[in-house]
C-alpha positions, -999 to +999 in steps of 0.1 A: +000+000+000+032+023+009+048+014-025+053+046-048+040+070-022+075+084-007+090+075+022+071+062+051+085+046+085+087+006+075+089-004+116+054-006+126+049-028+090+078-052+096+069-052+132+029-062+124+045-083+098+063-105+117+036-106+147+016-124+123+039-146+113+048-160+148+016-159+159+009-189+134+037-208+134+035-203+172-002-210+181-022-216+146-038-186+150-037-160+123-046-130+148-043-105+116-022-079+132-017-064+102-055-056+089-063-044+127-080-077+142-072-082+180-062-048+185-064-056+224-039-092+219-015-066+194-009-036+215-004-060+247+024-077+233+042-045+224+034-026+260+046-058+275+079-055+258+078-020+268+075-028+304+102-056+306+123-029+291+117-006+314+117-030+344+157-038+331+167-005+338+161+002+370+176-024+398+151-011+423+125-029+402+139-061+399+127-076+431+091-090+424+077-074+462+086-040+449+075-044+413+045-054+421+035-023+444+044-001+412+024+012+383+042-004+362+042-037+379+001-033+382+004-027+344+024-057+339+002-079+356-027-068+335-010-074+305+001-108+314-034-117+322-047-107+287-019-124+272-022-156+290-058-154+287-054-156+249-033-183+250-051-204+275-083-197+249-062-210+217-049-238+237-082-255+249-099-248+220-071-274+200-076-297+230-110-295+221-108-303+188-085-328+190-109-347+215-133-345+193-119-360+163-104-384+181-136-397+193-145-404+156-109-421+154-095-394+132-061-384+135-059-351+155-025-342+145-041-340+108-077-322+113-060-298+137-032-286+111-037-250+101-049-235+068-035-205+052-053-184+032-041-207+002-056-237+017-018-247+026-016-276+056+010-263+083+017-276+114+019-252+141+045-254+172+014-259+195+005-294+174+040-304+190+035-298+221-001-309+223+013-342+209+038-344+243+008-333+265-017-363+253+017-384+263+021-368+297+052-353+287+044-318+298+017-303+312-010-277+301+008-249+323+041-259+304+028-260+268+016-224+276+050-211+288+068-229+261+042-210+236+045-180+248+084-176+250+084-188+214+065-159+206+081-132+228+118-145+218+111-147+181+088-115+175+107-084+186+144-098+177+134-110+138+115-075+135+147-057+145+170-080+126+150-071+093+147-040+097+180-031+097+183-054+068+159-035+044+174+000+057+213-016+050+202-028+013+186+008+006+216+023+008+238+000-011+226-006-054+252-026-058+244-053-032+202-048-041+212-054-077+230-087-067+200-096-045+175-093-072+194-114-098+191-142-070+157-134-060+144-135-099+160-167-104+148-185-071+116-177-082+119-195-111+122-226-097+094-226-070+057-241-081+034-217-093+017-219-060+044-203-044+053-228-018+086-225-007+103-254+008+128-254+037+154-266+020+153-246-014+161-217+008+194-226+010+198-217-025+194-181-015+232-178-003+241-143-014+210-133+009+220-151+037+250-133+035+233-099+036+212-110+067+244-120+086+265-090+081+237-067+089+232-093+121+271-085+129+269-044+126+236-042+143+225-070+162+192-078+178+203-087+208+232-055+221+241-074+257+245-109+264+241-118+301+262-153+313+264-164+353+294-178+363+292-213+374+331-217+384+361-193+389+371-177+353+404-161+343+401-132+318+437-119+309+450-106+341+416-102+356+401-136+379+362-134+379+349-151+408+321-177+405+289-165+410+292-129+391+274-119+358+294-111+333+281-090+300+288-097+261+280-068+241+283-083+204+282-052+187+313-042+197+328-077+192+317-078+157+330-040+154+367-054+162+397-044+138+420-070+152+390-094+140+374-075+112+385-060+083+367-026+080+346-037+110+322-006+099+320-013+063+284-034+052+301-062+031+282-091+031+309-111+011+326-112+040+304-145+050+312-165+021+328-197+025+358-194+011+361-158+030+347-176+065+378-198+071+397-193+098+377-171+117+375-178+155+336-189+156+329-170+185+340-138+172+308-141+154+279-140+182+240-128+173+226-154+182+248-162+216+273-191+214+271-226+235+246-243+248+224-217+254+224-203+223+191-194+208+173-219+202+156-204+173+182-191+155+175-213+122+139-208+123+150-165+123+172-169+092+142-189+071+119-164+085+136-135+077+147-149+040+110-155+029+102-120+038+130-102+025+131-126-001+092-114-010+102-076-007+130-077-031+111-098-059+084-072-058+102-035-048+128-016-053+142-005-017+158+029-013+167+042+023+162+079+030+176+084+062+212+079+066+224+053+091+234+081+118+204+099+120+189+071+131+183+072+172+195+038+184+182+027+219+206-002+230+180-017+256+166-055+255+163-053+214+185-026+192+161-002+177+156+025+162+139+057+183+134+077+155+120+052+130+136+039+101+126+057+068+128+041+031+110+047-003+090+017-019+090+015-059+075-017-071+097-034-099+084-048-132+090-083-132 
């Protein structure tokens, strides 16, 4: 609707966008985010992010007794309660459904599987875990926990990710132009239906490229937070167990002895043949270890439909440059100020 209308702010767009998105693959609801249905279920999510934000900064506000007392933590209850609400609702209504077709000895896991608009089967992340709670395997309580941290780890960190991806492309031809030669051909080999398969994404390399250097100058996450479990020596320094100690990936992936032309937006840099070598933890938006994020491969198929679909049908040209934008390093890197681009759709 924005295309060839001049610039507009793309955050609140990419942000319904990918609401949507993990909404379904969450739940197997389609809540519509993006047309205005819900409004209630929408703008909860995003004052609840706002709250946990604002909860991080002040240490006073950490303890649960004083939280609670605040306005803030009055708020935050009220959120939860609309938020766990909706997905108690979604929950029990599958567990309904599933009873009932398996009274009639149909397969649950099949009649339950969501619908697109284009009549597409797709098994949501709640199928899963309903299959573990008719075992025993978890309870109802968990299934809604696991649920809801799927959604509130994988909605605000893929929105910022793309973002910054869409605003990095806008202001580089030469990279867009590259983009839209792979695009164009991808397309070409996917059914007339349009249904992309997991595995043909891997074709779009170049892109994934693009995604992971704009991951490395502006990552989702700015601070990593890691307990120490045992005594650690750090150069001269001995942590003791016990204390917390901060990553802050943007300025690991900003460092010369590591980088070359740390603040140069080269995706080449992540090709194979240019990867070798390089310390794997030098390289950490998605954490490192065992506690990495766990979604981390669902984020980078995610985000390569999407952009994938933006470049095949527009023409991206960023009209702010990269420091006027108002960056607030809290919980998720954003933007303050927006993020501005021009939309031209492209004759294919």
């Amino acid at each position: 609707a924005k295309a060839g209308k001049g610039e507009f702010d793309m955050v609140p767009y990419i942000t319904l966008c990918v609401l949507d998105i993990i909404c379904e693959t969450s739940m197997g609801f389609d809540i519509k985010a993006q047309f205005g249905s819900n409004p209630e279920y929408t703008k909860t999510v995003f004052s609840m992010c706002e709250l946990i934000q604002e909860r991080q900064k002040y240490p006073w506000l950490w303890p649960d007794t004083i939280f609670n007392m605040t306005s803030s933590g009055r708020k935050h209850k009220k959120a939860l309660d609309i938020l766990h609400g909706f997905t108690n609702k979604v929950i029990n209504d599958r567990i309904k459904q599933r009873k009932e077709h398996q009274d009639t000895n149909e397969d649950a896991s099949d009649v339950t599987a969501i619908y697109s608009s284009s009549n597409r089967r797709i098994r949501a992340f709640l199928d899963l875990l309903l299959e573990e709670y008719d075992q025993g395997n978890i309870t109802k309580e968990g299934v809604r926990e696991e649920v809801d941290t799927f959604m509130f780890e994988g909605h605000d960190t893929t929105a910022a990710s793309l973002q910054w991806v869409i605003h990095l492309v806008g202001h580089h031809p030469d990279v867009q132009s590259r983009l839209q030669k792979e695009v164009d051909n991808f397309f070409e080999s996917v059914p007339v239906d349009g249904n992309i398969k997991p595995d043909q994404l891997k074709d779009l390399n170049f892109l994934e490229c693009v995604v992971k250097e704009a991951l490395r100058l502006f990552p989702s996450v700015p601070l990593l937070v890691r307990d120490l479990t045992e005594e650690c020596k750090f150069g001269p320094y001995h942590i003791p167990e016990g204390c917390s100690v901060l990553v802050a990936p943007m300025a690991l992936h900003r460092n010369p002895e590591v980088w070359d032309d740390p603040d140069t937006f080269n995706p080449d840099r992540f090709l194979s043949e240019t990867n070798v070598g390089r310390n794997p933890f030098a390289y950490v938006p998605f954490s490192a270890g065992p506690r990495n994020c766990i979604g981390q491969k669902f984020a980078m198929m995610e985000e390569k439909v999407v952009l994938a679909s933006i470049i095949r049908h527009f023409h991206i040209k960023s009209t702010q440059l990269t420091e006027d934008i108002k960056i607030t390093p809290e919980l998720i890197l954003k933007s303050t100020n927006g993020i501005m681009v021009k939309l031209e759709t492209r004759n294919l």
